[in-house]
Structure formats: structure tokens, C-alpha cells
Backbone as CSV, one residue per row, in Angstrom:
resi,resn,N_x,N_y,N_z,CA_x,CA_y,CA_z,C_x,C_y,C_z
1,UNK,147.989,-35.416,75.426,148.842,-36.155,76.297,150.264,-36.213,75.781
2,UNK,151.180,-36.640,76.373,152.540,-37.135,76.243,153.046,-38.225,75.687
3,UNK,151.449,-39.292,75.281,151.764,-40.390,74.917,152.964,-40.444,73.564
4,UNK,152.783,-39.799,72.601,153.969,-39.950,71.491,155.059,-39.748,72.083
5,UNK,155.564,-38.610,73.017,156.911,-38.338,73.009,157.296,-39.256,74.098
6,UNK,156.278,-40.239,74.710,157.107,-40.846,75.482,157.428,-42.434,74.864
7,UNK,156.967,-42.347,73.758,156.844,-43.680,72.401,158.039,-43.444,71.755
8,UNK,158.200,-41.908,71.233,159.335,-41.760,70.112,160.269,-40.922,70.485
9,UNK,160.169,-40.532,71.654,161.524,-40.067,72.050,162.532,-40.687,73.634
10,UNK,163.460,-40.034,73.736,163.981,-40.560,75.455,163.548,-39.681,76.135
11,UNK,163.838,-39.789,77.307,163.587,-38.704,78.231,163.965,-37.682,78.478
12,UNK,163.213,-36.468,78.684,164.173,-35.093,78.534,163.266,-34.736,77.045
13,UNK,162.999,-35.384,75.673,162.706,-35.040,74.817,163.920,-34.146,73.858
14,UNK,164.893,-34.870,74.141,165.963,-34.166,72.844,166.046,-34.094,71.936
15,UNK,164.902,-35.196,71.095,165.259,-34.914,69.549,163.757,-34.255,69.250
16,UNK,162.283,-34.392,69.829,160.957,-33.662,69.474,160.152,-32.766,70.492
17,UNK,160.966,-33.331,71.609,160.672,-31.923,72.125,160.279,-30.357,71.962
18,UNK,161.019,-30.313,71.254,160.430,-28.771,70.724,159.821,-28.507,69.509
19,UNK,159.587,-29.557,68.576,158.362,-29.884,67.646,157.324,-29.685,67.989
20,UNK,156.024,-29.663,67.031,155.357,-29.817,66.489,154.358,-29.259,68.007
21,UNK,154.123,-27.951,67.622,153.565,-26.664,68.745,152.092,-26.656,68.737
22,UNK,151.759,-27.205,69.723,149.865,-27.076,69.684,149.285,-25.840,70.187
23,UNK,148.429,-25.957,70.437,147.963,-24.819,71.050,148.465,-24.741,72.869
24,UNK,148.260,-25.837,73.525,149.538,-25.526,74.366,150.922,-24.963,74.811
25,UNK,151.287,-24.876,73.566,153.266,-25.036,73.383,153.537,-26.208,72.770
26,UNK,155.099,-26.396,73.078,155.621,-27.705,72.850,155.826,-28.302,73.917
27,UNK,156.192,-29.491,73.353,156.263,-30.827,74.805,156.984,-30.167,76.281
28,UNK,158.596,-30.026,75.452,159.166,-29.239,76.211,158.832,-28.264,77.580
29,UNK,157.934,-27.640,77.182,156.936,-26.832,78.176,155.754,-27.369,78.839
30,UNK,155.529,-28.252,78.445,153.984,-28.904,78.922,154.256,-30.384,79.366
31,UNK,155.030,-31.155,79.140,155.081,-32.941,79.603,155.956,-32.953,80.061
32,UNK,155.649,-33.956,81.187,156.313,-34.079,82.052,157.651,-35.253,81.690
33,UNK,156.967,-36.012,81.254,158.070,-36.663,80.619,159.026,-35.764,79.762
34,UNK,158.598,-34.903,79.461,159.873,-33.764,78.708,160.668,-32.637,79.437
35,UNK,160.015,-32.907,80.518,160.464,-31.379,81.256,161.379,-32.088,82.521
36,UNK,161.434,-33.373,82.346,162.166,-34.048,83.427,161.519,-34.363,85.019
37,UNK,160.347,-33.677,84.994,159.690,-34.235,86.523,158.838,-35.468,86.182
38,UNK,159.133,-36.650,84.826,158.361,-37.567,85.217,159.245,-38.694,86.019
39,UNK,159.001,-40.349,86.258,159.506,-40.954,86.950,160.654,-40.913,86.354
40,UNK,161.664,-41.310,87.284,163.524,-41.605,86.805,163.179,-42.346,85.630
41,UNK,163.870,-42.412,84.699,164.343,-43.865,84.088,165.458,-44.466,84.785
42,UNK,165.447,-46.066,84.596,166.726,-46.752,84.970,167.859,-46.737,83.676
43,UNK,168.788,-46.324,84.284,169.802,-46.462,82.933,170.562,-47.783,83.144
44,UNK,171.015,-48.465,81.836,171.728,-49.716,81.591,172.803,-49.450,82.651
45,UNK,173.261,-50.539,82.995,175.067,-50.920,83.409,175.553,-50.754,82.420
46,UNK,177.280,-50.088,83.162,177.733,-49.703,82.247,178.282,-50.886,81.490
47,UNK,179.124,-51.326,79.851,179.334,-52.392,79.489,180.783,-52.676,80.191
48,UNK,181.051,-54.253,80.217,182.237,-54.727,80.769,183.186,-54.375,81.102
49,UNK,184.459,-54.374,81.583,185.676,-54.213,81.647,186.092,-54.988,80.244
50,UNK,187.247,-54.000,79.649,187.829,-54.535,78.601,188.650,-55.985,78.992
51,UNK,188.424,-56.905,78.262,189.126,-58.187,78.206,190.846,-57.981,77.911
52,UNK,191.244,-58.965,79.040,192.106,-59.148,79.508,193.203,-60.082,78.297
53,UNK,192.796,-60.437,77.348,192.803,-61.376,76.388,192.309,-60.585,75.152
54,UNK,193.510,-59.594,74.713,192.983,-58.993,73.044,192.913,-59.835,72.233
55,UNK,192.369,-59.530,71.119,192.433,-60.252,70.298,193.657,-60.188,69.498
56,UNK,194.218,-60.955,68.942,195.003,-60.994,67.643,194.792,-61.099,66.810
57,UNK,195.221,-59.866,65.517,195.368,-60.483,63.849,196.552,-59.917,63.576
58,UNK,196.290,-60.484,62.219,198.049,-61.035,61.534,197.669,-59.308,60.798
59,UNK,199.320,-58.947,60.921,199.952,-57.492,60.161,199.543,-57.918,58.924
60,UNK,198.937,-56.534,57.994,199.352,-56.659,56.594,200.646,-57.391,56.230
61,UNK,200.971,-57.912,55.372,202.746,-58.601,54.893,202.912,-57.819,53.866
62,UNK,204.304,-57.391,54.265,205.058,-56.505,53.235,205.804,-56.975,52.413
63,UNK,205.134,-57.177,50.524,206.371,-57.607,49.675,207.396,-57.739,49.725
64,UNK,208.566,-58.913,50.039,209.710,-59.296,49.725,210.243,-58.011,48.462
65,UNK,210.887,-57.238,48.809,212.083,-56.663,47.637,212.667,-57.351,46.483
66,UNK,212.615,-56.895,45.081,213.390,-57.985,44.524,214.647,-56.555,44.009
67,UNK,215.587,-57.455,43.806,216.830,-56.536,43.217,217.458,-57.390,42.131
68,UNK,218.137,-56.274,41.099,218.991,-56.925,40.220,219.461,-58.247,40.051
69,UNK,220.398,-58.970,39.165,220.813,-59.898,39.562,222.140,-59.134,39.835
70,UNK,223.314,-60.081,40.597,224.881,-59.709,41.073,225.263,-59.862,40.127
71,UNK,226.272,-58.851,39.402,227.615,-59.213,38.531,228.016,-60.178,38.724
72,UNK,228.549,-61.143,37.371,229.277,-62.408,37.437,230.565,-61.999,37.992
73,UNK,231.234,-62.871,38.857,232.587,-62.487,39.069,233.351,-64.248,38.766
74,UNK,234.609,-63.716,38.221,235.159,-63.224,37.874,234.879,-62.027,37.085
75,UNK,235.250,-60.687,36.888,234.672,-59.724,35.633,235.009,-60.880,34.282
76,UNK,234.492,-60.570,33.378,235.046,-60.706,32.143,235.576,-59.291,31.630
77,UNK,236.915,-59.695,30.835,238.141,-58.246,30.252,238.073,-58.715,29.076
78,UNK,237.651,-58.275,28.248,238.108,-57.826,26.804,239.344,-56.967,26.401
79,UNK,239.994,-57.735,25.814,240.964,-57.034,25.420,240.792,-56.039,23.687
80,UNK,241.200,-55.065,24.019,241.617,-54.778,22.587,242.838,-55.273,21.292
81,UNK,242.650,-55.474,20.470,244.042,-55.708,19.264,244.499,-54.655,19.294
């Protein structure tokens, strides 16, 4: 029978379908559940419309720069003797 592949696989048989070959053939060739003439399946709805309301998160924060300190001004002049 078909009972496993209709336990461990979907319909159509895409992932064992063509496994494990009896003296029949494989599923593929012989079940109906594999060969696509068994009943429809119902497939899910599709999921939601994306929300209207993203979410927010906060940017990475980029280190503050630090720089030198400023030259004192006035300069200081040294004179020579």
C-alpha cells in the first residue's frame, strides 16, 4: 500500500517517491497518492497582509569621535638671548 508515503511524505511524493523499489517499482509509478490522481489536498491560506504598523528598533549608535585637545591660545613665544 501507500500507507508510508502518505505518513512521511506530501503529495506528489518529492522527497521518497522514488525510494526504496519493490518489486512493483517505486511509489512514484504505482500510488496514487504519488502519482497525483489521489484526492486534492487543501492547501493553507495564504499568510496575512504585511502590517501596516512596522516595527521599530533603535540603529546601532556610532561612537562619539574624540580629537586632540586645541592649542592654548594665546601661543606662548619664547624668546631667544
Amino acid at each position: 500500500g501507500c500507507e508510508w508515503w502518505e505518513v512521511n511524505d506530501l503529495p506528489g511524493c518529492p522527497f521518497f517517491g522514488g525510494e526504496f523499489e519493490g518489486t512493483m517499482g517505486v511509489a512514484n509509478d504505482n500510488c496514487c497518492y504519488c502519482t497525483g490522481t489521489a484526492a486534492p489536498v487543501i492547501t493553507p491560506l495564504p499568510t496575512p497582509f504585511p502590517s501596516y504598523h512596522p516595527t521599530v528598533t533603535r540603529s546601532p549608535t556610532t561612537p562619539i569621535p574624540t580629537y586632540p585637545p586645541f592649542p592654548s591660545y594665546p601661543p606662548t613665544v619664547t624668546r631667544s638671548p
